[in-house]
N, C-alpha and C positions, 0 to 999 in steps of 0.2 A: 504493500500500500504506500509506505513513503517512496518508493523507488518511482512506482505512478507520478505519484505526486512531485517529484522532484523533476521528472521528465516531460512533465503538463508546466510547469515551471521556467524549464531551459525554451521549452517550442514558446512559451509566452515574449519571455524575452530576447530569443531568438525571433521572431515575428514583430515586436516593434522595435529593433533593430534593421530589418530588412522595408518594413514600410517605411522605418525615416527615410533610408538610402536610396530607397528603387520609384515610394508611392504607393500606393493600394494598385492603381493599373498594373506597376511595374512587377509587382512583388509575388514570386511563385509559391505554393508550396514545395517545390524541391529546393528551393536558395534556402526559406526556412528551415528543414528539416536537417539540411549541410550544414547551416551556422549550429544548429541548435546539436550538432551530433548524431540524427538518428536518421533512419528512412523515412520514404514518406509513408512507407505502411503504418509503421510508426505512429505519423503524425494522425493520420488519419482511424488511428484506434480512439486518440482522444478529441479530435477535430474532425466535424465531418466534411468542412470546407474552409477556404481563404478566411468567408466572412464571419465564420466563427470564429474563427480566428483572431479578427479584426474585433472582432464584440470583447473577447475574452481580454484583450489588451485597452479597451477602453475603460470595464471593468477594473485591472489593475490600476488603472489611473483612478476611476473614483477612488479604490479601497486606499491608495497611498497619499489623496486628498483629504481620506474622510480623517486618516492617523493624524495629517498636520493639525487638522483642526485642532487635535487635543492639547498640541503644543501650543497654539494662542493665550490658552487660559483664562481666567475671567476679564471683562470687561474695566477699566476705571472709570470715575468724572470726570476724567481728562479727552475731551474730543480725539485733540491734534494726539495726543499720545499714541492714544487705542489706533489712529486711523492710519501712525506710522509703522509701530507694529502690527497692524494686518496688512501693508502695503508691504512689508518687507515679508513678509509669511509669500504673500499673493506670488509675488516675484518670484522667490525662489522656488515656489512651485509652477509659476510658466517653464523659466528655466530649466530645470528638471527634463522638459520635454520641449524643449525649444527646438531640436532635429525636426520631431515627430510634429509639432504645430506648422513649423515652418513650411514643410512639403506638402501640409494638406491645404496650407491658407491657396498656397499655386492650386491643388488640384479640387477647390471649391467650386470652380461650376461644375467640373464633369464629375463630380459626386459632394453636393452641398453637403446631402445628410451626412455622409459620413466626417466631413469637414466641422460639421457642426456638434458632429457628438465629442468626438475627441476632444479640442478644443472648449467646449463648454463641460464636457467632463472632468475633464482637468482642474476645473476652477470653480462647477458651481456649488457645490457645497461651502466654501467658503463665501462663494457669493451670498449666497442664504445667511448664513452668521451675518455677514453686513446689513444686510437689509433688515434683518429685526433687531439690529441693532441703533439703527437710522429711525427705525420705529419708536423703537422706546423712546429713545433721546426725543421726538417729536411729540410724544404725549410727558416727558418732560419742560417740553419751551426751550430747549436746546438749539435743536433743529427746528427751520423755519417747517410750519405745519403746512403751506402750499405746495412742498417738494414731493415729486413723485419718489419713493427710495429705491423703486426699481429702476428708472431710469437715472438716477443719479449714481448707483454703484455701476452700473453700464458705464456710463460719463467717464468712471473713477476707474475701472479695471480696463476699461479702452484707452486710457490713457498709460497704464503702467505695461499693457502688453506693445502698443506701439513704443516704448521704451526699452521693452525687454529685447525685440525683435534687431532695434536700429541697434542696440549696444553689442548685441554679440553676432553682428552682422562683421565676416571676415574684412580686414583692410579698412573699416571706418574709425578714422580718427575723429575722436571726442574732444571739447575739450571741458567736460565736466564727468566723475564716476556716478557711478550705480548708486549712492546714498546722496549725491545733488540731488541726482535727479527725484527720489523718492520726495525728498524733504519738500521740494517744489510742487511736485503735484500734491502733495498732502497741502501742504501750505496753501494754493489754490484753492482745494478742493472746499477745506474748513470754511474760508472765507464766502465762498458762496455760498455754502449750506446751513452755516449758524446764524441764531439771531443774537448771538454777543458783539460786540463791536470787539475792533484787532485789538485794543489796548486793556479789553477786561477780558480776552483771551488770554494774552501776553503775562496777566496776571497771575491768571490763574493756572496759567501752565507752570509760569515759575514757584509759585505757592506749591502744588504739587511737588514738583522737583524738590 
């Protein structure tokens, strides 16, 4: 049983190895079953196709999203805090799968849905944590109460993926890192969505600290 298990394991990871490389069109199951070690009879005891394949690897993306989540930990009174530590969580789980994002965002028209699960798998359970967190703060008077929090964590994680993309895109010279850039979009982000003014933010952040 762990031998199974171990070898439903390596074809998983071997499988989104081979679709960052090649793409879902590109991607056989015989590349798989070579990277992963085994044949495709193999592959095919525990798969009965590509796109189960392809399910079973998006699958591992939620379950190693749903683990981050536990690492955020509770929530504080502090907006800008909370919204830099989930902004740094967020990232490093784009990251994570920045291959496997990057070749599907290309192959989104000729297969949106699957373009869309990965990528929204990857992040939305995190996304969920922000948005009832957006809520709350909004039945506190935090957040302004006109803001939609769905589309504002849209706003806010379309902002840190087009970030994540340009920075670890080969030969681009930056001339600001990976924690400018977070601080800024948070720093943005705050601004438009609270109803504190900057300087009883400023406050209260340092008070916190």
């Amino acid at each position: 049983m762990k031998s199974s298990a171990s070898t439903r394991n390596r074809l998983i990871d071997a499988a989104t190895q081979v679709f960052a490389e090649a793409g879902v069109q590109g991607a056989t199951t015989r590349e798989i079953a070579r990277v992963a070690g085994v044949n495709e009879v193999t592959l095919f005891r525990h798969f009965a196709s590509k796109e189960q394949l392809l399910s079973a690897v998006i699958a591992q993306v939620l379950a190693v999203q749903t683990e981050a989540i536990s690492h955020l930990g509770g929530w504080t009174q502090n907006l800008q805090l909370d919204l830099k530590r989930y902004a740094e969580l967020y990232d490093s789980a784009l990251e994570a799968h920045q291959d496997l994002i990057r070749t599907l965002i290309g192959e989104a028209k000729r297969r949106p849905e699957v373009a869309q699960g990965v990528i929204q798998g990857a992040t939305q359970p995190l996304k969920e944590k922000l948005i009832a967190h957006l809520k709350n703060n909004q039945m506190q008077g935090v957040v302004r109460s006109d803001l939609d929090p769905i589309l504002a964590v849209d706003t806010f994680t379309g902002m840190l993926l087009a970030g994540m993309l340009r920075r670890t895109m080969p030969f681009l010279s930056l001339s600001y890192d990976r924690d400018h850039y977070i601080a800024t979009c948070v720093e943005i982000f705050v601004r438009g969505i609270s109803t504190l003014s900057p300087d009883v933010e400023t406050t209260a952040k340092n008070h916190n600290n």
